[in-house]
N, C-alpha and C positions, 0 to 999 in steps of 0.2 A: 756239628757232629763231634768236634774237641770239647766240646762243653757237656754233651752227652755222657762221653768216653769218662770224662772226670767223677759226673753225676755215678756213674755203675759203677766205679773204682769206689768209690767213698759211702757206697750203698754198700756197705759189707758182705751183708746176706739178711736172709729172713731174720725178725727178729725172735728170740729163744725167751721166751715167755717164761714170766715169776715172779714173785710178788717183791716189791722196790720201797723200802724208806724213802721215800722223797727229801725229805725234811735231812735227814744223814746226807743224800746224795750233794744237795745243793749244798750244805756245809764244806763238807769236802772241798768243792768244786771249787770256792771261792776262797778255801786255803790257798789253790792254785793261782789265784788271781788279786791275790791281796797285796803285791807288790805294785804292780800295775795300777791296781787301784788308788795306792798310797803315793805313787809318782802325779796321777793325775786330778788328784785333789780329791775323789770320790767318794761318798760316805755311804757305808751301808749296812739299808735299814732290813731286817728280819720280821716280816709279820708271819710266823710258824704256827700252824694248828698242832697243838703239842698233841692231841688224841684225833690228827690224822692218821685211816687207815692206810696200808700199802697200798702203792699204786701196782696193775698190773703191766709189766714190759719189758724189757732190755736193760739194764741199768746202763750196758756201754752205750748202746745208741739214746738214750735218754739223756744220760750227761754227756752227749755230744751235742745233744741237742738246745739243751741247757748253756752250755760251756758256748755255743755260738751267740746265744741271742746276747747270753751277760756282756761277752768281748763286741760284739756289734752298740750297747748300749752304753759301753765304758765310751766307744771311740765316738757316739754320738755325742759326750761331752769332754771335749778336749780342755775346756774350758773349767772344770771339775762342774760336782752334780752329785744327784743323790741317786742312787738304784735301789730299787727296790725290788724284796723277792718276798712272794708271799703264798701261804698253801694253804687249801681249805677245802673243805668236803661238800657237793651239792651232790641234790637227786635232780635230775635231767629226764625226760622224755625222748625217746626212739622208736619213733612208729606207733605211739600209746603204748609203747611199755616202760617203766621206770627203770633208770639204772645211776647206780651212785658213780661218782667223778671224785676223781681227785685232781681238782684245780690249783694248777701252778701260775704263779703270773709274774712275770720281769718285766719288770720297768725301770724310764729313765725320764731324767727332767732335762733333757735335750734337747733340738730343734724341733723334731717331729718331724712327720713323713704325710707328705702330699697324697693328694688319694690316687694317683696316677701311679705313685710307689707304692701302696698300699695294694693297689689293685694285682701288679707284676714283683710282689714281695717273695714271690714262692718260685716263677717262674726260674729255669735257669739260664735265664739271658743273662750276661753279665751288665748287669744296670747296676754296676757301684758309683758313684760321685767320688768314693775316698782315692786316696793316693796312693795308699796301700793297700793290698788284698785282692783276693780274687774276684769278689762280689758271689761266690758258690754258698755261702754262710748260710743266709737263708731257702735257699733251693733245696739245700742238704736237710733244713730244718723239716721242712715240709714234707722230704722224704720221708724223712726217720715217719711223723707223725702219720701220714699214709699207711705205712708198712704197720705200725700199732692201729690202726683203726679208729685214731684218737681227733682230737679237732683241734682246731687254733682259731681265735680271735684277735685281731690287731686290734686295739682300740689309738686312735693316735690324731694328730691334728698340726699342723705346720704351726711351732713356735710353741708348741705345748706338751713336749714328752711324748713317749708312747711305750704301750705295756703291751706286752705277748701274755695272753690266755691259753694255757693248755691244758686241755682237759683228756684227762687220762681214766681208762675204767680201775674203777674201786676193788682190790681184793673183797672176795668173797660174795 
């Protein structure tokens, strides 16, 4: 029920829809996180769709959402590692109808996540392993994604990184 309480607190409210530079927002983002990064050896790579369109969402609940996977995949590699963030435009299928994406992906070259964490990645149980944090990071993620309508993809494998997929709908 305390973990609930947390989820609704940190759930702001609906998200207030508008069209989001992605490609800006992640810069930004990791203005904020580039110390952190340079303490733990981390290099990172930018593969930017320079004539991606806006994404449609929240920009605060987006780069929250963003802002947790990056800090979850910095601390996957304590060890330093490379992150990677990359954006790019698909057309997707819903129901048989087309609809463009703007796909964002963060990844890290860290140990990776067992399918049993993959599976309860979203949930808000607190299943962290670390020694810091709440374990709420990606439950919060999922929220945000929920609340846009949007999807996510883990792709990942014990001993081999893993990358968040999020696909967000396309202005216009």
């Amino acid at each position: 029920k305390i973990v609930e309480q947390i989820l609704d607190f940190a759930r702001t409210s609906d998200p207030v829809m508008a069209p989001v530079d992605v490609n800006k927002l992640l810069d930004d983002l990791m203005l904020l996180t580039r110390h952190k990064m340079n303490l733990l050896r981390i290099q990172l790579v930018r593969k930017f769709d320079s004539s991606l369109p806006n994404a449609m969402g929240d920009a605060i609940q987006m780069g929250q959402a963003f802002l947790n996977l990056a800090l979850n995949a910095m601390e996957a590699m304590p060890q330093g590692g490379t992150l990677t963030l990359a954006t790019r435009l698909v057309t997707l299928s819903r129901g048989g109808e087309p609809w463009r994406a703007v796909v964002i992906e963060i990844g890290d070259t860290g140990a990776g996540m067992a399918e049993e964490q993959r599976r309860a990645a979203f949930t808000s149980f607190l299943n962290t392993t670390k020694a810091r944090g709440t374990g709420l990071g990606l439950a919060i993620v999922g929220k945000i994604m929920e609340a846009h309508g949007a999807k996510v993809k883990i792709l990942s494998k014990s001993g081999g990184g893993t990358r968040f997929r999020l696909f967000f709908r396309a202005e216009g």
